[in-house]
MARTORBA-661286 format. One record per atom (N, C-alpha, C): atom name; x, y, z. Coordinates in steps of 0.001 Angstrom, whole numbers, padded with zeros to 6 digits, m for minus. Example, Ala and Ser with C-alpha at 12.3 -4.5 7.8 and 13.67 -1.06 7.14 Angstrom:
2
R  at       px       py       pz
R   N   013190  m005690   007800
R  CA   012300  m004500   007800
R   C   013200  m003300   007800
R   N   012850  m002250   007080
R  CA   013670  m001060   007140
R   C   012900   000030   007870
//
This chain:
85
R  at       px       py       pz
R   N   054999   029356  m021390
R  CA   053861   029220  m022282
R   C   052923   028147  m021734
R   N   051647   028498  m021471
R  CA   050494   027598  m021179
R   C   050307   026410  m021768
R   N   050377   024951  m021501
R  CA   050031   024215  m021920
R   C   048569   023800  m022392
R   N   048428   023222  m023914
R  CA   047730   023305  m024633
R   C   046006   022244  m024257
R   N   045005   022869  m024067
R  CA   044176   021916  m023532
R   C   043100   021852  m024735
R   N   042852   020517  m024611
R  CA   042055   019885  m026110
R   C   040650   020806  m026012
R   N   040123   021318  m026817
R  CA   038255   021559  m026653
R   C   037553   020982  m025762
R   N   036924   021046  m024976
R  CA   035721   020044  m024699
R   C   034886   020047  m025251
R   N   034444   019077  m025479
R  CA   033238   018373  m026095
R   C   032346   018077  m025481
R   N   030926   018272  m025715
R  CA   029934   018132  m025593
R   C   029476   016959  m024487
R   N   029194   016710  m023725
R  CA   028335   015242  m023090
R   C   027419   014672  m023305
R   N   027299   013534  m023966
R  CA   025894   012867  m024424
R   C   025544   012582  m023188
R   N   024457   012831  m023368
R  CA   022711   011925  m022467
R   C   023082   010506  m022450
R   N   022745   009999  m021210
R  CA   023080   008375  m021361
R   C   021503   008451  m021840
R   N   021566   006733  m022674
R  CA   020305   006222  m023601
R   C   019303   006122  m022118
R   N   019839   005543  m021141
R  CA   018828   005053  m020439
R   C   018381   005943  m019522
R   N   018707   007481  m019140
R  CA   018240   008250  m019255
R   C   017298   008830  m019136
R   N   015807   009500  m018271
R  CA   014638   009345  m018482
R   C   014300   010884  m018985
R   N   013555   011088  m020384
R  CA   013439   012161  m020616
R   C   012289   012848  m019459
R   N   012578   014609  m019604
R  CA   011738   015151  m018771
R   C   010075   014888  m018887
R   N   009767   014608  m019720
R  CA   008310   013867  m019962
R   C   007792   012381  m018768
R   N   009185   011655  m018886
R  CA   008560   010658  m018511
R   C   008611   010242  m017016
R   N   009988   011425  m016423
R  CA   010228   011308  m014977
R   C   009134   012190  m014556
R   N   009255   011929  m013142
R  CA   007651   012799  m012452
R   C   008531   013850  m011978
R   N   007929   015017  m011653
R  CA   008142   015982  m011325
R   C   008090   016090  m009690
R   N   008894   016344  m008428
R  CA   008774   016371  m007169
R   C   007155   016557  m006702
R   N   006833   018017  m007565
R  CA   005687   018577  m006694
R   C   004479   017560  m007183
R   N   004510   016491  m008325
R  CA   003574   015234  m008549
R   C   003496   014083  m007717
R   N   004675   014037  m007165
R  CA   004603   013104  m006648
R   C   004624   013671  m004701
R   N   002993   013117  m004070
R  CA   002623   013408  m002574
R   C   003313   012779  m001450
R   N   003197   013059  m000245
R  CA   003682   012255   000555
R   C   002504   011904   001154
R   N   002651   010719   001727
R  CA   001352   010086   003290
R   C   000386   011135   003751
R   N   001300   011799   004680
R  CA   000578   013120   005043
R   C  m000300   014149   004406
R   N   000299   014891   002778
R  CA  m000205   015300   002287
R   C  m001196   014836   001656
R   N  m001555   013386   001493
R  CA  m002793   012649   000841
R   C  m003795   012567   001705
R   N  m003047   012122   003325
R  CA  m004167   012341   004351
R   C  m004761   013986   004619
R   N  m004305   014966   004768
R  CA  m004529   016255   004504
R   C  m005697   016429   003378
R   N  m005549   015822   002372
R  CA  m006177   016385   000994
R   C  m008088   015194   001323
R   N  m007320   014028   001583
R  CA  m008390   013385   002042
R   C  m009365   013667   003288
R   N  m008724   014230   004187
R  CA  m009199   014783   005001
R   C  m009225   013690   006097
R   N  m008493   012706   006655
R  CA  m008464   011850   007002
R   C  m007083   011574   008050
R   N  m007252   010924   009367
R  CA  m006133   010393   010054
R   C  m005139   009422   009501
R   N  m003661   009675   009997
R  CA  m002999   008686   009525
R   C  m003362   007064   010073
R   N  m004335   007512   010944
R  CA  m004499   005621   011224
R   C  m005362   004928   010413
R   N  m006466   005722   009838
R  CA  m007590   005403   008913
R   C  m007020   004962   007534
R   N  m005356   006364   006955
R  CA  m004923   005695   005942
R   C  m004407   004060   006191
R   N  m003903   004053   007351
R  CA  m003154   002502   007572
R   C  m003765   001505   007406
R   N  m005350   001747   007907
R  CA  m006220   000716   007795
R   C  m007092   000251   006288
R   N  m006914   001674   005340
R  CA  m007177   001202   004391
R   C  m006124   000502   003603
R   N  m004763   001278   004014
R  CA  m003824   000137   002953
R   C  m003429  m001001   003458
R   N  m004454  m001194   004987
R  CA  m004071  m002833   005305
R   C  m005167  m003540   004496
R   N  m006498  m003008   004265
R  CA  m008311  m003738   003591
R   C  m007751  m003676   002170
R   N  m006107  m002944   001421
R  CA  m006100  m002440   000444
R   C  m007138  m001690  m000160
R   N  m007135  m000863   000348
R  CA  m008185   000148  m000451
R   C  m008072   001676  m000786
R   N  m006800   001567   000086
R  CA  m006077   003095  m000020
R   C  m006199   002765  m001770
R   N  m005504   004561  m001866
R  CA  m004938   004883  m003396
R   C  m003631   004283  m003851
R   N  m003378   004114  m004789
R  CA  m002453   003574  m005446
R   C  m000682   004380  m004682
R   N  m000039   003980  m004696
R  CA   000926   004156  m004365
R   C   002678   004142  m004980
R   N   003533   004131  m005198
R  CA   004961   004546  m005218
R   C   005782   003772  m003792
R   N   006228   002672  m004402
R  CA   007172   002885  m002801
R   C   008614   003127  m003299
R   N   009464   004122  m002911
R  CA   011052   004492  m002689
R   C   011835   003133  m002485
R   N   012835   003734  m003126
R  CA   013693   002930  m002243
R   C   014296   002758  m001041
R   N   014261   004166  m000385
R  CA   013984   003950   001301
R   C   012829   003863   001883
R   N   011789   003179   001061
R  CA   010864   002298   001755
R   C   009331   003398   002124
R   N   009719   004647   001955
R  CA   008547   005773   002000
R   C   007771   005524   000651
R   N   006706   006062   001215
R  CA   005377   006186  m000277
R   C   005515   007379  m000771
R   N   004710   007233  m001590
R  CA   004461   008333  m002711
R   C   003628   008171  m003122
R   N   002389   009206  m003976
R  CA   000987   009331  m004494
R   C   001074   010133  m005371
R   N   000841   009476  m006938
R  CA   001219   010156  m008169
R   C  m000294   011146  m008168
R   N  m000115   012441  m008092
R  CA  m001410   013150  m007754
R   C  m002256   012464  m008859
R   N  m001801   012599  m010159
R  CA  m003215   012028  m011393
R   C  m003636   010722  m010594
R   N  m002456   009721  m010173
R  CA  m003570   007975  m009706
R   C  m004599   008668  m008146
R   N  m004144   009749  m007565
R  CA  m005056   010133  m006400
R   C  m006505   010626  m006765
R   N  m006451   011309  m007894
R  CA  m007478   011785  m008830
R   C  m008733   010689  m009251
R   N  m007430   009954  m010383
R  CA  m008280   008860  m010601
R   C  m008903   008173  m009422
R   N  m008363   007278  m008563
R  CA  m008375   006619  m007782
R   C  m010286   007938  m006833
R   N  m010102   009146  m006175
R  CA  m010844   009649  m005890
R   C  m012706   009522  m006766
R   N  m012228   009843  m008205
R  CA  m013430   009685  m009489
R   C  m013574   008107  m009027
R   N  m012911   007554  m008909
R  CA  m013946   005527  m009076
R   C  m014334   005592  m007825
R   N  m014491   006312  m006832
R  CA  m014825   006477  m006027
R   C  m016678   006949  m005496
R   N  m016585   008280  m006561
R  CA  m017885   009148  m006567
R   C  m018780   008429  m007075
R   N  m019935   008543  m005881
R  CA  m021126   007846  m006444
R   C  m022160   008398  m007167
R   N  m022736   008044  m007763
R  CA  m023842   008552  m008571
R   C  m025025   008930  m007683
R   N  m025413   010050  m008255
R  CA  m026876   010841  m007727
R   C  m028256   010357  m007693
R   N  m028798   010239  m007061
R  CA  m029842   008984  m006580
R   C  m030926   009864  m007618
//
């Protein structure tokens, strides 16, 4: 006769946890390349702006790579556009 195994029960969510709202989604978050691509721009030009700081806002990993939350690339692009003479 099979020995008797309890129900399982359910697994709570740890509290700390980040609901799907508040974590970013892969395809939100860009890489280097793809910002230079979209900008239309060399990777040496990005280097030089995030040495003048002037690149877009950024994400750094914990292995030390960037990231570009597309909305701060957006924003960051709009404070950009100048007004029509």
């Amino acid at each position: 006769m099979p020995a008797h195994r309890p129900a399982r029960l359910p697994q709570r969510e740890s509290s700390n946890a980040l609901s799907a709202a508040e974590s970013p989604v892969p395809e939100d978050l860009l890489t280097v390349d793809e910002v230079c691509a979209r900008l239309r721009i060399t990777r040496s030009t990005f280097n030089d702006w995030r040495a003048k700081r002037c690149a877009p806002p950024c994400v750094r990993l914990p292995n030390r790579q960037l990231r570009f939350r597309r909305s701060a690339l957006e924003r960051w692009l709009a404070s950009h556009e100048e007004a029509s003479a």
